[in-house]
Structure formats: structure tokens, C-alpha cells
N, CA, C, O and CB atoms as a CASP TS submission, in Angstrom:
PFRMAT TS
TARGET T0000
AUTHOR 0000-0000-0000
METHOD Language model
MODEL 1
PARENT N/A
ATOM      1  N   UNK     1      44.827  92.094 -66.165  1.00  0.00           N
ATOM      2  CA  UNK     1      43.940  91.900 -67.299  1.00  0.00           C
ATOM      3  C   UNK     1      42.573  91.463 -66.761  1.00  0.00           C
ATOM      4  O   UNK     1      42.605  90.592 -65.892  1.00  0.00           O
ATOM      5  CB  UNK     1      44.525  90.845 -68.305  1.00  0.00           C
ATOM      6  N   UNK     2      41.471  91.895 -67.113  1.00  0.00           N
ATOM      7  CA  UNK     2      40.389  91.867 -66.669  1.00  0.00           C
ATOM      8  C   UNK     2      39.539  90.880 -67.588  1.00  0.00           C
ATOM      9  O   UNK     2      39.293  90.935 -68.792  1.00  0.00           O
ATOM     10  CB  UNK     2      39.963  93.185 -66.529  1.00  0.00           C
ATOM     11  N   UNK     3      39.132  89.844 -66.486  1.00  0.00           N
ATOM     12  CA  UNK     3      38.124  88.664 -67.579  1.00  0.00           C
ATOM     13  C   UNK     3      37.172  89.263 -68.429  1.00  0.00           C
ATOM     14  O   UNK     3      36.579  90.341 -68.421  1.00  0.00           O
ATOM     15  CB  UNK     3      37.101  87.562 -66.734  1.00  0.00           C
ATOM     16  N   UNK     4      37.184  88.381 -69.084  1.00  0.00           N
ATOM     17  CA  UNK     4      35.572  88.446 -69.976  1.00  0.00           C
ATOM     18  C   UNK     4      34.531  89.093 -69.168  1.00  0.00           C
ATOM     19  O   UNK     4      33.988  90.156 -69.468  1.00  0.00           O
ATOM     20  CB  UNK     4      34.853  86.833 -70.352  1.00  0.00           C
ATOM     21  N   UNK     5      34.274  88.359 -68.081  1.00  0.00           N
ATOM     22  CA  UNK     5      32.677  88.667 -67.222  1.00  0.00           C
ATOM     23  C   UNK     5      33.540  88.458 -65.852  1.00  0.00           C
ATOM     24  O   UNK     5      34.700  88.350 -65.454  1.00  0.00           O
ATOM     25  CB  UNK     5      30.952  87.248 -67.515  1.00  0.00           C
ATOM     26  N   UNK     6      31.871  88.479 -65.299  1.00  0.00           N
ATOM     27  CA  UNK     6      32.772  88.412 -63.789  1.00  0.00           C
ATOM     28  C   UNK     6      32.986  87.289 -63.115  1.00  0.00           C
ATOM     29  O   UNK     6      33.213  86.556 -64.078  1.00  0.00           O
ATOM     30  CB  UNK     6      32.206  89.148 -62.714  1.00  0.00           C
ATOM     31  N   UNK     7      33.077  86.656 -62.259  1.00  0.00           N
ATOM     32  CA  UNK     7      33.795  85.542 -61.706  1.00  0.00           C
ATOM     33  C   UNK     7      32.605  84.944 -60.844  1.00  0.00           C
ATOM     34  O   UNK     7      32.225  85.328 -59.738  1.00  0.00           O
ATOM     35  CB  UNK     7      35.215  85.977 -60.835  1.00  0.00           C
ATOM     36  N   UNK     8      32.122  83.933 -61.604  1.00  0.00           N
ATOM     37  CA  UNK     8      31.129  83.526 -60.932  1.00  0.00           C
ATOM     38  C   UNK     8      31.442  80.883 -60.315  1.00  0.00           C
ATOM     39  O   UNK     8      32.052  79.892 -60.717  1.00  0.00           O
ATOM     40  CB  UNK     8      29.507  84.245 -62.485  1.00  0.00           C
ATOM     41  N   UNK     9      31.006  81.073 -59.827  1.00  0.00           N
ATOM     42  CA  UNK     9      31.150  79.392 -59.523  1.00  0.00           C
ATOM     43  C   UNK     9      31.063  78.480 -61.105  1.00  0.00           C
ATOM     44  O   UNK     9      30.073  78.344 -61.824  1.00  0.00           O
ATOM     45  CB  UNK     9      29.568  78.813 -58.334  1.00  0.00           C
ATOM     46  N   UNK    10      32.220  78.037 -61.277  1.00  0.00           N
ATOM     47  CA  UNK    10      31.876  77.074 -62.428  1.00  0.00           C
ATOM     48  C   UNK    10      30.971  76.427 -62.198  1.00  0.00           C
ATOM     49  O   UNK    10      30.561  76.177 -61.065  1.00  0.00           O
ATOM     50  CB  UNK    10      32.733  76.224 -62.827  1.00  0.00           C
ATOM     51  N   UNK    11      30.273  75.858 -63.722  1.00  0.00           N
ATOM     52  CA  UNK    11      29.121  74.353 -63.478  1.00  0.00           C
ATOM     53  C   UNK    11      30.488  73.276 -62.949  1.00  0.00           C
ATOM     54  O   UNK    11      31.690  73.525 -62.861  1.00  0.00           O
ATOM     55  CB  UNK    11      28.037  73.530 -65.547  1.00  0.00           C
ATOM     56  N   UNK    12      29.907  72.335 -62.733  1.00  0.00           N
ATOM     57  CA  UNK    12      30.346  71.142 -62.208  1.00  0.00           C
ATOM     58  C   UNK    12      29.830  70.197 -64.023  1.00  0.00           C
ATOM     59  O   UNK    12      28.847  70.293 -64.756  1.00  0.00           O
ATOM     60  CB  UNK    12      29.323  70.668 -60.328  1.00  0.00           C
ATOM     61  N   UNK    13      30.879  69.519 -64.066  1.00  0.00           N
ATOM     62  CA  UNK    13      30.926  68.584 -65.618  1.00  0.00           C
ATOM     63  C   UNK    13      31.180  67.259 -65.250  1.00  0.00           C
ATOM     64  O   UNK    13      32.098  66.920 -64.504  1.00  0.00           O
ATOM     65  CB  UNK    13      32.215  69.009 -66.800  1.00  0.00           C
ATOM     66  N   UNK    14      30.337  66.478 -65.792  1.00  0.00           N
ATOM     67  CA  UNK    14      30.689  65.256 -65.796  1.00  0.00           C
ATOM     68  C   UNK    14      31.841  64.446 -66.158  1.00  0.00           C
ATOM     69  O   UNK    14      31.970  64.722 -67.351  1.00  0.00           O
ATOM     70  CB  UNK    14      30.010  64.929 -66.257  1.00  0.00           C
ATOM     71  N   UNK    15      32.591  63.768 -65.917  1.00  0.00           N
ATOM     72  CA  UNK    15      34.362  63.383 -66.425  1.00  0.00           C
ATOM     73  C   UNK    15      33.757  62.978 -68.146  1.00  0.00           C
ATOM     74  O   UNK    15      34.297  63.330 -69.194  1.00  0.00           O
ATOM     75  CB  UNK    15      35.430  61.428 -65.229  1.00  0.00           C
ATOM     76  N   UNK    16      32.874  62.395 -68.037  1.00  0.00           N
ATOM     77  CA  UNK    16      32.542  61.979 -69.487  1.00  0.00           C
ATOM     78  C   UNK    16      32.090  63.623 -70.105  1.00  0.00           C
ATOM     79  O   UNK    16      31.633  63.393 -71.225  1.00  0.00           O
ATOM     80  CB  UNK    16      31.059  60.592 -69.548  1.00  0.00           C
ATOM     81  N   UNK    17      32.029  65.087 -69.863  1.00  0.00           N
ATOM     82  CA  UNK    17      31.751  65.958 -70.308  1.00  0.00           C
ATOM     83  C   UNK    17      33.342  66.419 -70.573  1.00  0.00           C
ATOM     84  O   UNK    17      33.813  66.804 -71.643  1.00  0.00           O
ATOM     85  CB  UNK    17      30.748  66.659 -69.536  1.00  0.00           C
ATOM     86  N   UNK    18      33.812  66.315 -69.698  1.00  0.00           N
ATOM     87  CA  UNK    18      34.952  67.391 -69.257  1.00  0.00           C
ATOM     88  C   UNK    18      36.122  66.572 -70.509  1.00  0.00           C
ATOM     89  O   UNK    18      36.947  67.215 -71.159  1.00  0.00           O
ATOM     90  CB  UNK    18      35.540  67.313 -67.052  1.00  0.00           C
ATOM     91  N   UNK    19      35.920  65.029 -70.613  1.00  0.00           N
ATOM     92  CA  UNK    19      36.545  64.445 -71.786  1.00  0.00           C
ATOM     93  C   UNK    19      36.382  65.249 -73.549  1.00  0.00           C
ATOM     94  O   UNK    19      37.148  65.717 -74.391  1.00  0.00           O
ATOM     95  CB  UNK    19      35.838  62.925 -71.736  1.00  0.00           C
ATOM     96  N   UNK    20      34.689  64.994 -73.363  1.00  0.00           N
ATOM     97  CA  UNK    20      34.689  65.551 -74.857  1.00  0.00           C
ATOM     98  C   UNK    20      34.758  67.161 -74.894  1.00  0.00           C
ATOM     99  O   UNK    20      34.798  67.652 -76.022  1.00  0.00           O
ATOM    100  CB  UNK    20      33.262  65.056 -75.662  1.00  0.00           C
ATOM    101  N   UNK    21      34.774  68.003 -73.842  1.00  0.00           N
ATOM    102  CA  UNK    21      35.604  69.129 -74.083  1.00  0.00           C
ATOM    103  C   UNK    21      36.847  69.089 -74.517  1.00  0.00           C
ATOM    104  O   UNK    21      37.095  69.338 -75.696  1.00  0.00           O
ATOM    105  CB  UNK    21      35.694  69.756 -73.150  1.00  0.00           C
ATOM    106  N   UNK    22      37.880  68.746 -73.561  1.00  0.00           N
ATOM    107  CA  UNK    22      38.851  68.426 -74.041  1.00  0.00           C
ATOM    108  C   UNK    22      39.653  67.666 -75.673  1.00  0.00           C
ATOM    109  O   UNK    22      40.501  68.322 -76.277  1.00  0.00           O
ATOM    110  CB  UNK    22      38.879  67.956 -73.150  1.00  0.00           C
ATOM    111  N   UNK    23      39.242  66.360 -76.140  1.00  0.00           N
ATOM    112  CA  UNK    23      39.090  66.580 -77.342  1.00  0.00           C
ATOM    113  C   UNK    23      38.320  67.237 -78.197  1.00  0.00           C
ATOM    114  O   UNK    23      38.856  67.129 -79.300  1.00  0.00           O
ATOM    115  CB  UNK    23      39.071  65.886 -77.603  1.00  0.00           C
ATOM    116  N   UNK    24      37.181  67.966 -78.287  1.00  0.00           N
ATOM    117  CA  UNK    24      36.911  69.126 -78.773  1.00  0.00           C
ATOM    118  C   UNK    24      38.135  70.455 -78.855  1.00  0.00           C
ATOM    119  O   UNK    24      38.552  71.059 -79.843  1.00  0.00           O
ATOM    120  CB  UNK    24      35.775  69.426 -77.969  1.00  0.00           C
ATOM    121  N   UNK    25      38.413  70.571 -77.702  1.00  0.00           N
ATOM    122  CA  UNK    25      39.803  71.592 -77.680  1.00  0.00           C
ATOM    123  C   UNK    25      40.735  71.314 -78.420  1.00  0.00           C
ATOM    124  O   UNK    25      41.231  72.126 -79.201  1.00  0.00           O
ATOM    125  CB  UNK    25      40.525  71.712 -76.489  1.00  0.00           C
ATOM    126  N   UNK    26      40.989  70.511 -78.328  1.00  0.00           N
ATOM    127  CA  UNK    26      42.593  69.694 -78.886  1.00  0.00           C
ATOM    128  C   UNK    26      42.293  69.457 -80.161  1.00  0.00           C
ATOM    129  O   UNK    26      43.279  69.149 -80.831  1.00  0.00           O
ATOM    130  CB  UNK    26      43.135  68.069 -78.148  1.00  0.00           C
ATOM    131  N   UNK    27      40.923  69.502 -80.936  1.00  0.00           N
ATOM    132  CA  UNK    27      40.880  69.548 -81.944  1.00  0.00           C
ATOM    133  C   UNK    27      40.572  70.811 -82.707  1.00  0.00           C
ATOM    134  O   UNK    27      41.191  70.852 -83.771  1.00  0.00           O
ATOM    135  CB  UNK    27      40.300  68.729 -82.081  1.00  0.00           C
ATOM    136  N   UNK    28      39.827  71.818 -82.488  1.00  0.00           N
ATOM    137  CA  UNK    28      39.269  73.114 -82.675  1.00  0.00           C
ATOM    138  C   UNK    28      39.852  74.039 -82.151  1.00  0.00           C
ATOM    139  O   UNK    28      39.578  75.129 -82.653  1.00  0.00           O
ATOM    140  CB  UNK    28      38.140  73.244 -82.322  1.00  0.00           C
ATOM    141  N   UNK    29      40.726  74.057 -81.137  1.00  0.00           N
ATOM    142  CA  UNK    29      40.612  75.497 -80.563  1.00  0.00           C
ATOM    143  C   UNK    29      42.697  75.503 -80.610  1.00  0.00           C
ATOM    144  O   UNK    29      43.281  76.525 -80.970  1.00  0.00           O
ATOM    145  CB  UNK    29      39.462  75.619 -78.462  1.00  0.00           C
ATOM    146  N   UNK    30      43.427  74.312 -80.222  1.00  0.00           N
ATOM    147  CA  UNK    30      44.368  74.335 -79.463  1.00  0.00           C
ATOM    148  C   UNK    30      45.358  74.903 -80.609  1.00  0.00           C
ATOM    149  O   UNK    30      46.424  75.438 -80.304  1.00  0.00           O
ATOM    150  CB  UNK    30      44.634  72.974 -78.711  1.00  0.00           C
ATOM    151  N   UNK    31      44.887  74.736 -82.089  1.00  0.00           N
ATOM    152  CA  UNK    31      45.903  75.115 -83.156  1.00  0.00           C
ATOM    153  C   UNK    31      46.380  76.872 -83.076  1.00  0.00           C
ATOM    154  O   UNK    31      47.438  77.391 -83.432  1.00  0.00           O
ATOM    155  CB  UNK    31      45.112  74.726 -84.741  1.00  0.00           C
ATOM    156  N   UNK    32      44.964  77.592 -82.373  1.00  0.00           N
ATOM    157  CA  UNK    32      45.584  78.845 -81.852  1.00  0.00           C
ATOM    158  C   UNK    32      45.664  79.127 -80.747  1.00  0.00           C
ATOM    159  O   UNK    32      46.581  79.884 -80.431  1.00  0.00           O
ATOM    160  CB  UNK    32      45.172  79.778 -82.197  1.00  0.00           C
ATOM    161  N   UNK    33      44.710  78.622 -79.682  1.00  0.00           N
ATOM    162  CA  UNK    33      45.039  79.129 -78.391  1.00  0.00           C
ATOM    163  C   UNK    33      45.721  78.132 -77.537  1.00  0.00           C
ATOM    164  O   UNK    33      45.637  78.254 -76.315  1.00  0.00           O
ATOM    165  CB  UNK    33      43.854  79.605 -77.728  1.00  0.00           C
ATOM    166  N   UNK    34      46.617  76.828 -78.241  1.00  0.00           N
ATOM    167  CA  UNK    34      47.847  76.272 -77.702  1.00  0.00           C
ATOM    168  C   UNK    34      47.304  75.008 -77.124  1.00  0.00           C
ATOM    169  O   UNK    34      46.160  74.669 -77.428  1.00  0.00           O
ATOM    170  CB  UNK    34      48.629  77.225 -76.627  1.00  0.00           C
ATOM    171  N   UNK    35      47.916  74.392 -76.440  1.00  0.00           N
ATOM    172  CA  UNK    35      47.744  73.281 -76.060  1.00  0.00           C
ATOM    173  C   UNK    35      47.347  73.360 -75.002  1.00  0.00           C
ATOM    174  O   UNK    35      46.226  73.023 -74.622  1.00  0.00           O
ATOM    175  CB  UNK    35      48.565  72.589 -76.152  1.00  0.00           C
ATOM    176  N   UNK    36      48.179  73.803 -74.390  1.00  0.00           N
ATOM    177  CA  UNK    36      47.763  74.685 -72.561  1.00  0.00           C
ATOM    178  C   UNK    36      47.146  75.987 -72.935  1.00  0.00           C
ATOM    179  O   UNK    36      47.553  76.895 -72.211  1.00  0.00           O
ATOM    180  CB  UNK    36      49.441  75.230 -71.321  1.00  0.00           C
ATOM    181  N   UNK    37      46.223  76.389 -73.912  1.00  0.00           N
ATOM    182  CA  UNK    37      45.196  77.248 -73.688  1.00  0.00           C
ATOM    183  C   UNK    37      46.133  79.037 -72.983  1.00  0.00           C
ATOM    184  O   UNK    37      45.765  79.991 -72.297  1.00  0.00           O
ATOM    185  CB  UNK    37      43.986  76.224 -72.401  1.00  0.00           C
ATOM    186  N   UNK    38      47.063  78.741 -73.487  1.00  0.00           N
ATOM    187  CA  UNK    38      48.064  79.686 -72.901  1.00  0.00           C
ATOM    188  C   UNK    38      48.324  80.758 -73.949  1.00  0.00           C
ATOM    189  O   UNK    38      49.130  81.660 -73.720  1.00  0.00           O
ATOM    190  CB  UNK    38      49.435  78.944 -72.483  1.00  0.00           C
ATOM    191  N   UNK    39      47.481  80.652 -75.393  1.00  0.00           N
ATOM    192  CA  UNK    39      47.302  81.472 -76.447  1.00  0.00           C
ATOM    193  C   UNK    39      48.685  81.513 -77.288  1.00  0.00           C
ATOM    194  O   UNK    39      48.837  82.436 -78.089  1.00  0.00           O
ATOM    195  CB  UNK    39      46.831  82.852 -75.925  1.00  0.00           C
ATOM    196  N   UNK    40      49.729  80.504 -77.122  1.00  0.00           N
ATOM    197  CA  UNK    40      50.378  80.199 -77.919  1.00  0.00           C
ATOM    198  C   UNK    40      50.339  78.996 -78.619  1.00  0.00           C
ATOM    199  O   UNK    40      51.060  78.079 -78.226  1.00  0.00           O
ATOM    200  CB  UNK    40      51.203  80.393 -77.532  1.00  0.00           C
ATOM    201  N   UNK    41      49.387  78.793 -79.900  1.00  0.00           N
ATOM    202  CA  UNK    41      49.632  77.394 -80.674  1.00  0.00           C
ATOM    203  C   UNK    41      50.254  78.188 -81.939  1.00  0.00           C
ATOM    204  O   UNK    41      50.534  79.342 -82.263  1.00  0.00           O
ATOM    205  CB  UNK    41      48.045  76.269 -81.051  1.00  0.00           C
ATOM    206  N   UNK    42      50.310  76.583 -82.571  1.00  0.00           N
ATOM    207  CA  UNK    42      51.319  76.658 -83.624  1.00  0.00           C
ATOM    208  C   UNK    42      51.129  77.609 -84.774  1.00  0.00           C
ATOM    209  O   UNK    42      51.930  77.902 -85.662  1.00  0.00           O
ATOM    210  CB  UNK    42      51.462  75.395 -84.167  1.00  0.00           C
ATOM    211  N   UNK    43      49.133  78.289 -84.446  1.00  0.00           N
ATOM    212  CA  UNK    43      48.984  79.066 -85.898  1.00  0.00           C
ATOM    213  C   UNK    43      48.689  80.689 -85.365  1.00  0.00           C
ATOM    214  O   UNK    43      48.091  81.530 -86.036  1.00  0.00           O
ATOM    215  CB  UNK    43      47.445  78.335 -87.004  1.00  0.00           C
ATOM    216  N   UNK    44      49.364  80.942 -83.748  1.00  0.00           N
ATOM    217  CA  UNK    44      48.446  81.797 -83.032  1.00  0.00           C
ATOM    218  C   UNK    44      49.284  83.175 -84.207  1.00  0.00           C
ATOM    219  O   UNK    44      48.710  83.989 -84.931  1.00  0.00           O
ATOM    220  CB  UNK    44      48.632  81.816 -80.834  1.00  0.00           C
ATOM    221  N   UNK    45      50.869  82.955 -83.974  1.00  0.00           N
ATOM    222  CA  UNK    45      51.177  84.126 -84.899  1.00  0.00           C
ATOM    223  C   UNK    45      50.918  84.508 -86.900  1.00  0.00           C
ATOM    224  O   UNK    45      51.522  85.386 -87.517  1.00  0.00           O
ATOM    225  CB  UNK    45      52.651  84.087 -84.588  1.00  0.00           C
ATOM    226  N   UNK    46      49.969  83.632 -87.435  1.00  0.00           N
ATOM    227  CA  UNK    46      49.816  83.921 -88.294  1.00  0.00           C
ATOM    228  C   UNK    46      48.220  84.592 -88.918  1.00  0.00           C
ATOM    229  O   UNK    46      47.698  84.798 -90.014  1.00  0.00           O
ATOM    230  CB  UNK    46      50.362  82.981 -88.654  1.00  0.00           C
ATOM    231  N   UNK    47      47.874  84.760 -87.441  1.00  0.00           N
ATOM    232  CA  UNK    47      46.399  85.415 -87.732  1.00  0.00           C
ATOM    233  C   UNK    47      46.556  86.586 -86.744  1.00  0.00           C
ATOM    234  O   UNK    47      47.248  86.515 -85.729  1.00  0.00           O
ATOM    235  CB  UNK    47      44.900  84.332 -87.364  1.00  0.00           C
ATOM    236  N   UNK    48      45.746  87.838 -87.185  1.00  0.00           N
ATOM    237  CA  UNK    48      45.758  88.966 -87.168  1.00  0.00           C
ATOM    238  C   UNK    48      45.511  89.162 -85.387  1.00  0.00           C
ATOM    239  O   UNK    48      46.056  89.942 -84.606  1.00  0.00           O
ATOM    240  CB  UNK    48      44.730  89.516 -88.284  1.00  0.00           C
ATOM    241  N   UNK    49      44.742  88.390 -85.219  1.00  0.00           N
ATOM    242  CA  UNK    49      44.747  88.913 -83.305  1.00  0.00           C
ATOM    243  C   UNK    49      44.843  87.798 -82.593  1.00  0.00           C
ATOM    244  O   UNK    49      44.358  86.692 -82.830  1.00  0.00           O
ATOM    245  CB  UNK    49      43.238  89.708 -82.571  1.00  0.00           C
ATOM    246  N   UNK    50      45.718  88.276 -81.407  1.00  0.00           N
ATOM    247  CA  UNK    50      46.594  87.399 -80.516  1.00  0.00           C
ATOM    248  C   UNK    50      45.239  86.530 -80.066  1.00  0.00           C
ATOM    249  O   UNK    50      44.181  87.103 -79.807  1.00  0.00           O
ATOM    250  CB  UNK    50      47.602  88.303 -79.117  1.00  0.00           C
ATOM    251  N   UNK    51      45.367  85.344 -80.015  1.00  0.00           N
ATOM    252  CA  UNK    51      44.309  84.378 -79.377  1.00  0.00           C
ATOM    253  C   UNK    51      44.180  84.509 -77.947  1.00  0.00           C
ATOM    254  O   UNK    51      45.165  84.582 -77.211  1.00  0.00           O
ATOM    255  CB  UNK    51      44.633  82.923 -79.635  1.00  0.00           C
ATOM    256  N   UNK    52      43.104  84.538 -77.575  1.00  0.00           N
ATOM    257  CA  UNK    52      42.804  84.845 -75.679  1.00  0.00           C
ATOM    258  C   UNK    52      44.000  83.338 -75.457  1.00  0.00           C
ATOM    259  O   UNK    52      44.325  82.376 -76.153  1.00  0.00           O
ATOM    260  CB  UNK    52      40.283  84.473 -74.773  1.00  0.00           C
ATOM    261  N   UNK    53      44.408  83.950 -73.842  1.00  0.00           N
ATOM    262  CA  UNK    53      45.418  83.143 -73.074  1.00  0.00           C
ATOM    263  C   UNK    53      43.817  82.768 -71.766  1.00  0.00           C
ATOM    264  O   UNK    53      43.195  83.252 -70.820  1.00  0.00           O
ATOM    265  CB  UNK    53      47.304  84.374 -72.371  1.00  0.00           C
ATOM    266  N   UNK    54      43.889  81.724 -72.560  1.00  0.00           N
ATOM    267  CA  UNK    54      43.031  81.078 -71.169  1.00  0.00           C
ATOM    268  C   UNK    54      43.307  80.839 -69.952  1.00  0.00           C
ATOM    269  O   UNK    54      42.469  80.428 -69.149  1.00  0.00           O
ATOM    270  CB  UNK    54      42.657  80.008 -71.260  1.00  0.00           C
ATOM    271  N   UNK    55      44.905  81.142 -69.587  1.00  0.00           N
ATOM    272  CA  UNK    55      45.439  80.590 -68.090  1.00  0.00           C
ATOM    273  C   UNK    55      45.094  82.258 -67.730  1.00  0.00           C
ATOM    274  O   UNK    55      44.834  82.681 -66.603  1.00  0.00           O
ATOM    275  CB  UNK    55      47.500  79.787 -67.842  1.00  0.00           C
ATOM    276  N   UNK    56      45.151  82.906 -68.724  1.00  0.00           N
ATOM    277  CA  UNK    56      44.655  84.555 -67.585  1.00  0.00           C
ATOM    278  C   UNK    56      43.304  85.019 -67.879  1.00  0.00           C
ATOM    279  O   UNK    56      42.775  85.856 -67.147  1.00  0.00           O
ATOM    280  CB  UNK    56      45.694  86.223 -67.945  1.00  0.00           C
ATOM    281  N   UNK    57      42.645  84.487 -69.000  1.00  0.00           N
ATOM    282  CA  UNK    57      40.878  84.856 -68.736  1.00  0.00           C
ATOM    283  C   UNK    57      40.603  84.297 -69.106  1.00  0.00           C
ATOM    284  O   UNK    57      40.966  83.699 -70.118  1.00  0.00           O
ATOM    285  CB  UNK    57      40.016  85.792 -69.020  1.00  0.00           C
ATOM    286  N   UNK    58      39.312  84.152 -68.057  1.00  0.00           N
ATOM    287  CA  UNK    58      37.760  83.087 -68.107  1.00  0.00           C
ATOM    288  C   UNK    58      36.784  83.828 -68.808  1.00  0.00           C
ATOM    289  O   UNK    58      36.103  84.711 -68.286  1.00  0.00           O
ATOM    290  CB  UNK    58      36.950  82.686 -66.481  1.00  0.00           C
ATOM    291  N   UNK    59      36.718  83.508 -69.874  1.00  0.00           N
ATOM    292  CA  UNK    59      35.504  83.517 -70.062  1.00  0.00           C
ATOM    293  C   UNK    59      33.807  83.254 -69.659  1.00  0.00           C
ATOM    294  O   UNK    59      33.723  82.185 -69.054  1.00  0.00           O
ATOM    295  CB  UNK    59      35.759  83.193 -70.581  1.00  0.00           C
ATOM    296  N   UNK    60      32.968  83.666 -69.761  1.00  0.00           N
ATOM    297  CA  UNK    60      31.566  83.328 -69.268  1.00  0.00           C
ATOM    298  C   UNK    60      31.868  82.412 -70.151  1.00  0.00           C
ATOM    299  O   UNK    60      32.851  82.167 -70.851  1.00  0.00           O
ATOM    300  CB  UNK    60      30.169  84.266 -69.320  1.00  0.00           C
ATOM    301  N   UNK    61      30.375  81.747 -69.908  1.00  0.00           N
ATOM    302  CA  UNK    61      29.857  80.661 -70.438  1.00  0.00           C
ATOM    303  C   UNK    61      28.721  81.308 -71.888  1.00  0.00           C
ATOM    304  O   UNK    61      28.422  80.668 -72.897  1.00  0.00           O
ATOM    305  CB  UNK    61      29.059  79.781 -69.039  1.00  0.00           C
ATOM    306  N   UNK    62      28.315  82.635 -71.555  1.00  0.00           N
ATOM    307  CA  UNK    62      27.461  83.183 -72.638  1.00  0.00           C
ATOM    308  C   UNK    62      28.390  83.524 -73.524  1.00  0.00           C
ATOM    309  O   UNK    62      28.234  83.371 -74.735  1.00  0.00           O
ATOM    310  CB  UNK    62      26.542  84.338 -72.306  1.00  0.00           C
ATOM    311  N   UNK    63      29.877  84.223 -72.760  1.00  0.00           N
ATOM    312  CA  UNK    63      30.625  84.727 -73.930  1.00  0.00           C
ATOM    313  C   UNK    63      31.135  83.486 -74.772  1.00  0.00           C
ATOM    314  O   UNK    63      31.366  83.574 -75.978  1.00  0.00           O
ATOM    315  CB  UNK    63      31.867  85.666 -73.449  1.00  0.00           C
ATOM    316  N   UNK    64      31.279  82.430 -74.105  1.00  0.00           N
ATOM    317  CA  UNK    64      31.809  81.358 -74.872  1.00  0.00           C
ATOM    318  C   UNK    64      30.549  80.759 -75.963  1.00  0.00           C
ATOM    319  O   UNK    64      30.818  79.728 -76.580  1.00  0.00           O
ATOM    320  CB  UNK    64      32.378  80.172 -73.746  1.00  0.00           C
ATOM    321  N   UNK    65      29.731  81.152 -76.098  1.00  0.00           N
ATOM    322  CA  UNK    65      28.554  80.220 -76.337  1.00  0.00           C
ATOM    323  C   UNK    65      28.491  81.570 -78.285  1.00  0.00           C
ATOM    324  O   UNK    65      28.449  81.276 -79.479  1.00  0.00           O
ATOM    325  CB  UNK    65      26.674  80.287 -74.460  1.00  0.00           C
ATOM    326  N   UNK    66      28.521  82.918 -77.531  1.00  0.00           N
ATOM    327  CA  UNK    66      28.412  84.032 -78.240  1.00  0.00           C
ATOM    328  C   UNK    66      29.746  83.933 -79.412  1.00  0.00           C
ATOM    329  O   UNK    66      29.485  84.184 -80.589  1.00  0.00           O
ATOM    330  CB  UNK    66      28.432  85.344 -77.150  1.00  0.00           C
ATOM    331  N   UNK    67      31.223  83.538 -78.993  1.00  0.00           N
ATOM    332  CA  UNK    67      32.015  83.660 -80.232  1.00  0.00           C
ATOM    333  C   UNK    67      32.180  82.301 -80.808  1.00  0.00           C
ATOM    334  O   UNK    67      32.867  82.157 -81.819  1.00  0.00           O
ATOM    335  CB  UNK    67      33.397  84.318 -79.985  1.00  0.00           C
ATOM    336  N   UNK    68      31.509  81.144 -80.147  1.00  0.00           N
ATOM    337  CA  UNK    68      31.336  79.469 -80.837  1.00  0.00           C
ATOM    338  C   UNK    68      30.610  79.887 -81.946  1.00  0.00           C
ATOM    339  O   UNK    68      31.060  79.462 -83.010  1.00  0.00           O
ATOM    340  CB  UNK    68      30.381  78.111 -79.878  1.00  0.00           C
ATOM    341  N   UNK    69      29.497  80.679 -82.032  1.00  0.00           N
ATOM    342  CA  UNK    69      28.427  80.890 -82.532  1.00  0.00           C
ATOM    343  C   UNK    69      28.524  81.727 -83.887  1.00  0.00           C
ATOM    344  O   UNK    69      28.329  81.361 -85.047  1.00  0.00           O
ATOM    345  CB  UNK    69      27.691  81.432 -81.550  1.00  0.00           C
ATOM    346  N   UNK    70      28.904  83.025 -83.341  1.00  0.00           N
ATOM    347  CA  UNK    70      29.194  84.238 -84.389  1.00  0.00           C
ATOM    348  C   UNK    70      31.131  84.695 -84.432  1.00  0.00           C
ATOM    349  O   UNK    70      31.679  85.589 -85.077  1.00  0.00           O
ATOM    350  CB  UNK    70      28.064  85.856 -83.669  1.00  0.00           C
ATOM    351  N   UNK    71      31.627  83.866 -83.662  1.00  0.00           N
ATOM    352  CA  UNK    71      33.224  84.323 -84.143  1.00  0.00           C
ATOM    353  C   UNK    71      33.341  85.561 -83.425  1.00  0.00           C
ATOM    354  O   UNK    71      32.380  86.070 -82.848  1.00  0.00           O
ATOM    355  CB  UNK    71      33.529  84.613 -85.927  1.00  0.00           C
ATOM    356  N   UNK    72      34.752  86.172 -83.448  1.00  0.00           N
ATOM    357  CA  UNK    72      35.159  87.352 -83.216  1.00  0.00           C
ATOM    358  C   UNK    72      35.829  88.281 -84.233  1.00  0.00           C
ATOM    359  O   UNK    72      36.710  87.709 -84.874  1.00  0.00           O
ATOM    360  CB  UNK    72      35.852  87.189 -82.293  1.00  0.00           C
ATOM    361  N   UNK    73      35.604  89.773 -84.592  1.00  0.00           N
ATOM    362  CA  UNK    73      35.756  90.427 -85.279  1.00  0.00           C
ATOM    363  C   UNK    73      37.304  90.294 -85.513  1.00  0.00           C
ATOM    364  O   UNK    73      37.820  89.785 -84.518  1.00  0.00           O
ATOM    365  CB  UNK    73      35.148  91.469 -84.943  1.00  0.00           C
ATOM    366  N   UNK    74      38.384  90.636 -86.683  1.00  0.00           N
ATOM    367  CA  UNK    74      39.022  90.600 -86.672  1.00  0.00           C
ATOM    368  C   UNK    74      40.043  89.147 -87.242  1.00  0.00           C
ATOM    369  O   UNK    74      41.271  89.191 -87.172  1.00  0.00           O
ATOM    370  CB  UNK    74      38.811  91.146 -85.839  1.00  0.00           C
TER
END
């Protein structure tokens, strides 16, 4: 399966960044793309497209910035 973009050096995050990601996740994102980001949470099978499995693609940082923003079709 082929990432989002291409594979470039993560930023480096501050532990105080990398925290409020994380509850950000655990609050917004984890109900479909799971707890472990593994695209199985508790609501992934009741919406129409399978939630990205984050343990197999990275997203950019634009693409992440692009469906925070405007969502994904579907």
C-alpha cells in the first residue's frame, strides 16, 4: 500500500506537543481510526469508508492539514 506522499524526515515535537496530539487523537480521531490508529475504532464499521490504518500510511503533513480542514469525500 502506497503512502499518502512520499517519505520524508518527520518534524521533531516537543513532549508537551506530542501530548496534546495525542489527546487530540484520543479525542477526535480514535472513535474511527482506533486507538492504535490501526483504522479499527468502535465507529470505523458504521461509516461508508474504511478509516486510513495509520500503522500502514503516513500521511504528509499537507495531506493532514488538507482533510483537518476540508474532510474527505465520501
Amino acid at each position: 500500500v502506497q503512502s499518502l506522499g512520499p517519505r520524508t524526515a518527520p518534524e521533531r515535537a516537543t513532549p508537551s506537543a506530542l501530548s496534546v496530539g495525542a489527546n487530540v487523537f484520543a479525542i477526535r480521531c480514535a472513535v474511527c481510526h482506533g486507538a492504535l490508529a490501526d483504522g479499527a475504532g468502535p465507529s470505523a464499521s458504521r461509516i461508508g469508508r474504511s478509516p486510513t490504518d495509520f500503522t500502514r500510511k503516513q500521511p504528509t503533513r499537507e495531506r493532514i492539514v488538507d482533510v483537518l480542514t476540508h474532510g474527505v469525500r465520501g
